[in-house]
C-alpha positions as CSV (number, residue, x, y, z in Angstrom):
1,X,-12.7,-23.3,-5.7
2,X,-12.4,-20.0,-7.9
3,X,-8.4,-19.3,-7.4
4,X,-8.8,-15.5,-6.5
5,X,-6.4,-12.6,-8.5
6,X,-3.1,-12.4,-7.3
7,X,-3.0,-8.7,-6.5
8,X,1.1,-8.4,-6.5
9,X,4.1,-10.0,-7.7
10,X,7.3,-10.2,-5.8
11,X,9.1,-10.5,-9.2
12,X,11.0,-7.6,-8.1
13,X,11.9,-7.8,-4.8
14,X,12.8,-11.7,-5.8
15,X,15.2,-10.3,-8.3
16,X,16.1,-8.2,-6.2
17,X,17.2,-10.5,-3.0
18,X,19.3,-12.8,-5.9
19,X,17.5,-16.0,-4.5
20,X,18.1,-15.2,-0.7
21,X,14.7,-16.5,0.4
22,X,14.6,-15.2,4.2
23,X,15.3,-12.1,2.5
24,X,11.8,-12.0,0.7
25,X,10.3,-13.4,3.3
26,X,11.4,-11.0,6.1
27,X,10.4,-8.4,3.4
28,X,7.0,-9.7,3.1
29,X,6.9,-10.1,6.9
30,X,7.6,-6.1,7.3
31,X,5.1,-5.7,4.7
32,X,2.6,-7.7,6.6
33,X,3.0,-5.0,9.1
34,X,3.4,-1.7,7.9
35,X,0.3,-2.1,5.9
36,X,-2.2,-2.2,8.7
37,X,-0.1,1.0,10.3
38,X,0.1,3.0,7.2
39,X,-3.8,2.1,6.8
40,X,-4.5,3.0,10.2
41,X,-2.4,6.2,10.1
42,X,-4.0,7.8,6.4
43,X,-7.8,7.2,8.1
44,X,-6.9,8.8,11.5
45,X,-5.5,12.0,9.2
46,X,-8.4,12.1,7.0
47,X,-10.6,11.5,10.1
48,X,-9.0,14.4,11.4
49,X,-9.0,16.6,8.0
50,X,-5.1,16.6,8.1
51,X,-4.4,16.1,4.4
52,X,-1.0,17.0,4.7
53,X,-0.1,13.6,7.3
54,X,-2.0,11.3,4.9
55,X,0.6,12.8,1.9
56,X,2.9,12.3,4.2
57,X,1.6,8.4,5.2
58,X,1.1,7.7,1.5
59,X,4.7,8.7,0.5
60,X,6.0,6.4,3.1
61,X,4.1,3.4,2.4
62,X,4.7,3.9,-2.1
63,X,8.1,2.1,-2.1
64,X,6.1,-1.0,-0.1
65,X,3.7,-0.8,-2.5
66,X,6.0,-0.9,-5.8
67,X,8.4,-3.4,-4.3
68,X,5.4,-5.5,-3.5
69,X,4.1,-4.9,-6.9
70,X,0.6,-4.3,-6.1
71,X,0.7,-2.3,-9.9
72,X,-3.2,-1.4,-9.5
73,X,-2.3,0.9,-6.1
74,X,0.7,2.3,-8.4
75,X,-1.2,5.5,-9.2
76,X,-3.4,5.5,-6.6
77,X,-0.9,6.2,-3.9
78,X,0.5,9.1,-5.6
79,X,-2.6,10.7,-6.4
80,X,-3.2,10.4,-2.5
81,X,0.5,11.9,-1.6
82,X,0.2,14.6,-4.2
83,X,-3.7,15.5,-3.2
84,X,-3.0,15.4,0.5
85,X,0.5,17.4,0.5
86,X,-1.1,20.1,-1.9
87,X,-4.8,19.8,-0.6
88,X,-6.7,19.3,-4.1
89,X,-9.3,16.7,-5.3
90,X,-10.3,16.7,-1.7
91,X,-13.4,15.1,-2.4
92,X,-12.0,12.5,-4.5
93,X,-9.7,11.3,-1.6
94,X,-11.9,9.6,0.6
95,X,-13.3,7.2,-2.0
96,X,-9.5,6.6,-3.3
97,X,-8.4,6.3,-0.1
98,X,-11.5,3.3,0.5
99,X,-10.0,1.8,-2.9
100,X,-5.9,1.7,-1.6
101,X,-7.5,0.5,2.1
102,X,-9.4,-2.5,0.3
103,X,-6.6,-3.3,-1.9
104,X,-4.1,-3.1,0.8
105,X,-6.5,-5.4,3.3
106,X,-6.4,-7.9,0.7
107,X,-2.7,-8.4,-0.4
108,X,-1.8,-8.6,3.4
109,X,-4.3,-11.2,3.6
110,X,-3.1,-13.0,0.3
111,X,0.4,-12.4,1.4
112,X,-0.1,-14.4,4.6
113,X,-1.8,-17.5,2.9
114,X,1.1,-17.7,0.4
């Protein structure tokens, strides 16, 4: 069996919760969550060419995303917040936005088998 990437660390949010498991847990459960919705929420604003919602859906779901420490989505959210809030690199959003999706799909799924 070929033991797949971790792609996050809850090193921070562990330090963070000072060894209060059901802390990180319930974290991880919200995470669980929000993903799908913040997922859902950037297609349906590209889907509908309103750039400005999926800056505005990417700035809500960064703090997730750097407490979960998925670092390789890091960047890649902010270039989406910052493209869709000022409406540049339009045609590089799409693909990024398949990239954070992908990413996204599978820490959720890694998160629940943990």
């Amino acid at each position: 069996m070929i033991m797949e990437e971790k792609l996050y660390s809850l090193d921070q949010l562990e330090a963070l919760a000072s060894g209060d498991k059901a802390f990180v847990d319930k974290m991880v459960d919200m995470f669980i969550q929000m993903a799908p919705e913040s997922v859902d929420r950037m297609v349906t604003a590209l889907a509908d060419n309103d750039l400005e919602d999926l800056g505005a859906a990417a700035h809500k779901v960064k703090p997730s995303i750097d407490m979960m420490g998925i670092v390789s989505l890091k960047q890649k959210i902010r270039d989406l917040e910052q493209w869709g809030k000022n409406r540049t690199n339009t045609e590089l959003i799409s693909p990024l936005l398949d990239e954070v999706i992908n990413t996204l799909n599978d820490v959720v799924q890694q998160l629940k088998n943990r």
